[in-house]
C-alpha positions as CSV (number, residue, x, y, z in Angstrom):
1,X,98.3,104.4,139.1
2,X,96.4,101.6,138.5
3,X,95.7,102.6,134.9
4,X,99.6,102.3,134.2
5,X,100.1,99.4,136.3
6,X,97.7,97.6,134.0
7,X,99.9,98.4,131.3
8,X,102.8,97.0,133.4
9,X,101.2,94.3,134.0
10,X,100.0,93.3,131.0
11,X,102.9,91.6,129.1
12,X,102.5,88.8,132.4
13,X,99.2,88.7,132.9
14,X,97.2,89.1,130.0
15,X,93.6,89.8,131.7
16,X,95.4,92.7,133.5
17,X,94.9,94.8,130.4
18,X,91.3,95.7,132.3
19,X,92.9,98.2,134.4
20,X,93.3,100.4,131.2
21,X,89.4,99.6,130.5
22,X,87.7,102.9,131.8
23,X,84.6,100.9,132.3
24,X,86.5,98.7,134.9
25,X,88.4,101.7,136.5
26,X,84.7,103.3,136.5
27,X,83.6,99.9,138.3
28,X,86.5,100.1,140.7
29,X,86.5,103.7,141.8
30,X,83.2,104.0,142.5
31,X,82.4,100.9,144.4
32,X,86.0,101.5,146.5
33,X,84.4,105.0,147.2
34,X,80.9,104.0,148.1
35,X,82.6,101.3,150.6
36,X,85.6,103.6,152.3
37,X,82.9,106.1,153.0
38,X,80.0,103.6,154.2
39,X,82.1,101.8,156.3
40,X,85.3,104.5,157.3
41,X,83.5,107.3,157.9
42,X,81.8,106.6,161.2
43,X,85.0,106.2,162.5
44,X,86.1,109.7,162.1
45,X,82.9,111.5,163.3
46,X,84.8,111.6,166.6
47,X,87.6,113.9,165.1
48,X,84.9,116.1,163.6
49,X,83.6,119.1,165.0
50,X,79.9,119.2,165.7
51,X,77.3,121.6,164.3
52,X,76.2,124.1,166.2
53,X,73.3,125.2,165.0
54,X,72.4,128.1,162.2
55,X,70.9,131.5,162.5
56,X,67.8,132.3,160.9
57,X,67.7,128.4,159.5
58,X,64.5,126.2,160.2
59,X,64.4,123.7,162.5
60,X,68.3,124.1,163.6
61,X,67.8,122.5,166.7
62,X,67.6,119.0,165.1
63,X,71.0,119.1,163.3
64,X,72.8,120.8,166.3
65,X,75.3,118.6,168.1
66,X,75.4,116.4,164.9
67,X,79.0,115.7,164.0
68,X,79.8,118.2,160.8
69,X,82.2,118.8,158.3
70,X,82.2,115.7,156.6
71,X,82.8,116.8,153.3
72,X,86.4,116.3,154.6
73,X,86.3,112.7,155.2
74,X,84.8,111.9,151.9
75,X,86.2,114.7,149.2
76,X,89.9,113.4,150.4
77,X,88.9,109.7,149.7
78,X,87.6,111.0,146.7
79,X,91.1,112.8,144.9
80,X,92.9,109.8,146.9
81,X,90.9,107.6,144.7
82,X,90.7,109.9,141.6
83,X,95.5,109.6,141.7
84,X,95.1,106.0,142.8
85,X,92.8,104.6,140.0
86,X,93.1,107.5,136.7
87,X,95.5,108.6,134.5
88,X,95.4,112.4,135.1
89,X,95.7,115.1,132.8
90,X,97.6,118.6,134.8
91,X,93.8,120.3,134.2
92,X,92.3,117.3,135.9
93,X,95.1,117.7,138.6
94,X,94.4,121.1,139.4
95,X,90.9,120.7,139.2
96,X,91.0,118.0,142.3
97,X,93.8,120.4,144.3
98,X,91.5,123.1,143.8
99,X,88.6,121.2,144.8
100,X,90.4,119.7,147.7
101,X,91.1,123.4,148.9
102,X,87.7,124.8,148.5
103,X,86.7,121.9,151.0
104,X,89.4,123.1,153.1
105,X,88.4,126.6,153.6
106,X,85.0,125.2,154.2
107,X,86.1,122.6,157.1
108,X,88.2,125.6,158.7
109,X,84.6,127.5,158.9
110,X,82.9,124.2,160.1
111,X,85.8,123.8,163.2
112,X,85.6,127.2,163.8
113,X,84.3,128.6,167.4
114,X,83.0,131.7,165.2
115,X,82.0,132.1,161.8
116,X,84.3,133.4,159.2
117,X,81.6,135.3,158.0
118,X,79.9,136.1,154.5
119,X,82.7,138.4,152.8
120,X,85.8,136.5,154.6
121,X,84.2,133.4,152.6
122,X,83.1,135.4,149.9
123,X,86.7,136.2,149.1
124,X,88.1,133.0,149.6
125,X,85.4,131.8,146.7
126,X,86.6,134.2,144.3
127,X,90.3,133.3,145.1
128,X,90.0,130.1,144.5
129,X,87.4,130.3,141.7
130,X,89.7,132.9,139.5
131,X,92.7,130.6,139.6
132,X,90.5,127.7,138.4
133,X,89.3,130.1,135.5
134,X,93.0,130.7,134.9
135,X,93.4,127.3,134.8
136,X,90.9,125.9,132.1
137,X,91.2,129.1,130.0
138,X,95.3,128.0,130.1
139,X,94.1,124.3,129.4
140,X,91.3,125.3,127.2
141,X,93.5,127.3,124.7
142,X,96.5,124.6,124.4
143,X,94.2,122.2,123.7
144,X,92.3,124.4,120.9
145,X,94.2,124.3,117.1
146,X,94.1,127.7,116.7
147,X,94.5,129.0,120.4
148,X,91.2,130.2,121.2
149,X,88.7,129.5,123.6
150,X,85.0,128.1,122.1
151,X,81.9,127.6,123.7
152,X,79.3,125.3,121.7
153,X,75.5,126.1,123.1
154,X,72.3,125.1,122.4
155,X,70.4,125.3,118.9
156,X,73.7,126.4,117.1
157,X,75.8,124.0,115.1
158,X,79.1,125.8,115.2
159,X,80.9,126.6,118.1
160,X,81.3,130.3,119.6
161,X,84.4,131.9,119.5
162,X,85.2,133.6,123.3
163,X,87.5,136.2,124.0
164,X,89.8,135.4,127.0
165,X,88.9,138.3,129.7
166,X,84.9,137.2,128.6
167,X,85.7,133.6,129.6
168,X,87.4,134.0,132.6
169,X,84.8,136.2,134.0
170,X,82.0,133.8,132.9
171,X,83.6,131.0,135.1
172,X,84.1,132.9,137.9
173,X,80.4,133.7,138.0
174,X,79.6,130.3,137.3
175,X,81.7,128.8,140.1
176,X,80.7,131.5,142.5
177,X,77.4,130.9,141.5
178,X,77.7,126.7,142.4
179,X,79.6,126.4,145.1
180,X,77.4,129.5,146.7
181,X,73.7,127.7,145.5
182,X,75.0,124.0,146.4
183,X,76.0,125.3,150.0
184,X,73.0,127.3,150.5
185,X,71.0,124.2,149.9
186,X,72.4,121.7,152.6
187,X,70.0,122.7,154.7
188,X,67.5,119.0,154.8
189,X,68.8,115.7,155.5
190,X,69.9,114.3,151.8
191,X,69.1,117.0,150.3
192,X,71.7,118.8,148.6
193,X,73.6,115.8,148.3
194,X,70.7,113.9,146.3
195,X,70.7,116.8,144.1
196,X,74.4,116.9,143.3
197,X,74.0,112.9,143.1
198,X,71.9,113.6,140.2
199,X,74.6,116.3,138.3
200,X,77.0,114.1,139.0
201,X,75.7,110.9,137.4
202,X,74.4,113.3,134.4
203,X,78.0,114.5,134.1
204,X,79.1,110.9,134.1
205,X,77.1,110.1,131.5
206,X,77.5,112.9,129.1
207,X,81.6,112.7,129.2
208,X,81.8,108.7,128.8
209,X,79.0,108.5,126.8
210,X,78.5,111.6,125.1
211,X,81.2,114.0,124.6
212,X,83.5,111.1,125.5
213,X,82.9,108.8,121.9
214,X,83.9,110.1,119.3
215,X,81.3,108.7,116.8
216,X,78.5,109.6,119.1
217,X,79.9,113.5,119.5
218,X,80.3,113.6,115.7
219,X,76.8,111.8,115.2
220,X,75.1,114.8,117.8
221,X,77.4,117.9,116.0
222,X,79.2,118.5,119.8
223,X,82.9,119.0,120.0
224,X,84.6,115.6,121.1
225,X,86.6,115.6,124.2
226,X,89.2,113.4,124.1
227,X,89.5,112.7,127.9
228,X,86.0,112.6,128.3
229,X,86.2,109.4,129.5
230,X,88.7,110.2,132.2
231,X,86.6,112.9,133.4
232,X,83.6,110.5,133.4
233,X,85.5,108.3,135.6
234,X,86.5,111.0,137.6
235,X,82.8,111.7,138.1
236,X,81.9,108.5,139.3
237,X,84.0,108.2,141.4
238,X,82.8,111.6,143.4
239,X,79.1,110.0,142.8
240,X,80.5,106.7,144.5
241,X,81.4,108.5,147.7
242,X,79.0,110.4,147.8
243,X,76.6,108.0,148.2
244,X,78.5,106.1,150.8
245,X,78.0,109.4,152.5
246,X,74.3,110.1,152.0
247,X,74.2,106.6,153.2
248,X,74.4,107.8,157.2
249,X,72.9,111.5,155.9
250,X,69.5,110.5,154.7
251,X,67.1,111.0,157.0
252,X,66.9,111.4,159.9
253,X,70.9,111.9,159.1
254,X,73.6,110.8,161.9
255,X,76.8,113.3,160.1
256,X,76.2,116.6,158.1
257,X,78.6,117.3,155.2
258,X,79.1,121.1,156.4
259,X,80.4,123.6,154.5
260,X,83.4,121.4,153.7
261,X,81.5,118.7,151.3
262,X,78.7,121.4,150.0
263,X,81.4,124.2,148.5
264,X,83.2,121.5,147.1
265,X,80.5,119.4,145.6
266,X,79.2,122.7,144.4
267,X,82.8,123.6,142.8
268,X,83.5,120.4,141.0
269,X,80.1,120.2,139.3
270,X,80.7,124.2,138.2
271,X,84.3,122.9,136.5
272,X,82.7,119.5,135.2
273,X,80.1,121.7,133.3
274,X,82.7,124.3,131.7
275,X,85.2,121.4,131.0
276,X,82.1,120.4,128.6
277,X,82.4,123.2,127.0
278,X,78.6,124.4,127.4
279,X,77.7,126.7,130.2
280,X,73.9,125.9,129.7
281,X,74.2,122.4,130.8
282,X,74.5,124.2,134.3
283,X,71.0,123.8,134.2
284,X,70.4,120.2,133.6
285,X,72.9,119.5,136.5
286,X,71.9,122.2,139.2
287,X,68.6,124.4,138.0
288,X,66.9,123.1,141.3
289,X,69.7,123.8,143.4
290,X,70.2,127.6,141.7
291,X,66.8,128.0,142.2
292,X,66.3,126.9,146.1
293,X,69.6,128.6,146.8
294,X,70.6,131.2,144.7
295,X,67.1,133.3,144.5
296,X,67.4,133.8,148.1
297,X,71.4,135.3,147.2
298,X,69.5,137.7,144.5
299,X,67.0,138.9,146.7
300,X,69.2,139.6,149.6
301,X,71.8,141.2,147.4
302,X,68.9,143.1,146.3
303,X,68.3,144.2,149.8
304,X,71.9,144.9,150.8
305,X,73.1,146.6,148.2
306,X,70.4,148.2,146.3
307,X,67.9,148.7,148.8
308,X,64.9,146.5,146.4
309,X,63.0,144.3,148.4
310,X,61.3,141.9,145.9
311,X,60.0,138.1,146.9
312,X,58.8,139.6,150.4
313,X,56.2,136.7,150.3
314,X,58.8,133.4,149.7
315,X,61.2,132.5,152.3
316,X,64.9,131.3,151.4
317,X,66.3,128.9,150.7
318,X,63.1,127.7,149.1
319,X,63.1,124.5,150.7
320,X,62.4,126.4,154.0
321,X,59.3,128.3,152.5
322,X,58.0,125.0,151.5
323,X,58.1,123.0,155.3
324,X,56.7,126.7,156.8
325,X,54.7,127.7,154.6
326,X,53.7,124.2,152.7
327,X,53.6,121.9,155.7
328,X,55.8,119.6,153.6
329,X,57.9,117.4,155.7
330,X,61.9,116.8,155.1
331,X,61.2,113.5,153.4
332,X,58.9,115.4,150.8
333,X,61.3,117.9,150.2
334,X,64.0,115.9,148.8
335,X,61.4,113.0,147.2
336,X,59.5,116.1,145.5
337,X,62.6,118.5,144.6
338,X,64.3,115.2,143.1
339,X,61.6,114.3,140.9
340,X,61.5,117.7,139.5
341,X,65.2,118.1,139.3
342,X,64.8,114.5,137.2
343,X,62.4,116.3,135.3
344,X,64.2,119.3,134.4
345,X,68.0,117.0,133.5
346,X,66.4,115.0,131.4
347,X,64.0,117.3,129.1
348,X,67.4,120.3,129.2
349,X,70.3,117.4,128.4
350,X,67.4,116.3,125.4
351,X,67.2,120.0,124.0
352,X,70.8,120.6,124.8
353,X,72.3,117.8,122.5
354,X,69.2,117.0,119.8
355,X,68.1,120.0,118.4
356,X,71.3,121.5,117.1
């Protein structure tokens, strides 16, 4: 909205040409978000239903009776923002309707007296995650000269033709995979929202910067997205509110995002990296996350289904096995899982994108 009004504007005011500057809208959108979630949120934690407590999870006790199901509060001020501020493609609409619904079915868990339990969720995932594959391979084809879907990936110059049933399958794993990982990993104050703070700015910067420009794309032989910078905005503005909540969750935290803010962080990072067009950059967003959360989905799938019992020694998530096991405190999980994940986005986004 305020992208168009700027072009409204414009012929009276001449500085009001700004509001079509995506540096500006950046600028706006994410300090509006940081500042309607520092300062609104408290407000609400009285309509929100309170955590009570997880089975099997480490030191439970300290988040039970917390308020919970955050994720509502601050992914709603987020797609407000993102139809308030952007001028929206109908992928990047479905992508924040889609998001806004996976945060649903996650709230409806939170506020529920008993769980939904693993396959009622399980199902709700793949639902919604299959329809969002529908959606970008729809996208991704209309936008393609010839109609087909291409990945571009590491060490190769030319992009990768993919056939459509291959593609959709490929994002429903990935999204599975991210919203299943991210949620698994909310489990220490900050935590799993640091970590998504960090994919999230990386995203940012890729689409405006990157994959956004067209002489830089050109310079670095990746395909050029012409909306990049919309989705970059888009990205900062989830980073802005997220912040304004981590803000009252670091530790010791006063509101837990629940499943409501995890599965939807986790979902909007999975579509930010296929919109990219490279799957691989999963790894410079969330390899920290897949690895605290989704090792622990291997193994038990392993378990369940296949009777193979492997990791007996390593309790998951991993962050657990490292205050049991480790002695490390909740402060030096995030501080020491943050540098690494730092680590790891910055050496995978240099590979990724130089040596081509």
């Amino acid at each position: 909205m305020l992208y168009y009004l700027g072009g409204i504007l414009t012929e009276y005011f001449g500085p009001a040409r700004l509001l079509q500057s995506y540096t500006v809208l950046i600028v706006i959108a994410l300090y509006a978000g940081f500042f309607l979630v520092r300062y609104g949120m408290p407000h609400f934690y009285k309509y929100m239903p309170h955590d009570r407590g997880r089975e099997f999870t480490v030191n439970a006790e300290a988040a039970k009776g917390k308020p919970t199901g955050a994720g509502v509060y601050f992914i709603t001020i987020f797609v407000l923002l993102c139809i308030l501020v952007i001028r929206l493609s109908l992928l990047q609409l479905g992508t924040l309707a889609l998001t806004w619904l996976m945060m649903l079915t996650g709230f409806l868990d939170d506020r529920s007296t008993k769980s939904w339990g693993e396959y009622r969720k399980a199902l709700l995932d793949f639902v919604i995650c299959l329809a969002a594959a529908v959606l970008l391979a729809y996208f991704k084809a209309q936008s393609s000269p010839d109609g087909k879907i291409y990945f571009w990936l590491p060490f190769l110059t030319n992009k990768v033709a993919v056939p459509l049933l291959p593609y959709i399958i490929i994002c429903v794993v990935m999204l599975w995979a991210s919203v299943n990982t991210t949620n698994c990993t909310d489990g220490v104050d900050g935590l799993s929202g640091t970590l998504v703070l960090v994919a999230l700015l990386t995203m940012g910067v890729v689409f405006y910067f990157i994959l956004g420009h067209i002489d830089i794309s050109t310079y670095l032989l990746v395909p050029h997205l012409s909306n990049g910078a919309s989705w970059g905005t888009m990205t900062f503005t989830l980073a802005g509110v997220l912040m304004g909540y981590l803000w009252h969750n670091a530790f010791p935290s006063k509101v837990l995002m629940g499943d409501a803010g995890s599965r939807a962080l986790g979902f909007y990072i999975g579509m930010c990296v296929l919109v990219s067009g490279n799957p691989f950059i999963i790894l410079a967003t969330s390899l920290i996350i897949f690895i605290n959360g989704g090792l622990g989905l291997v193994k038990v799938a392993l378990i369940r289904f296949c009777h193979i019992n492997i990791l007996t020694n390593i309790r998951f998530p991993l962050h657990d096995h490292m205050k049991i096991n480790h002695g490390w405190s909740p402060t030096q999980v995030l501080i020491k899982f943050l540098i690494i994940q730092l680590l790891v986005t910055m050496a995978i986004v240099g590979i990724i994108f130089k040596v081509r």
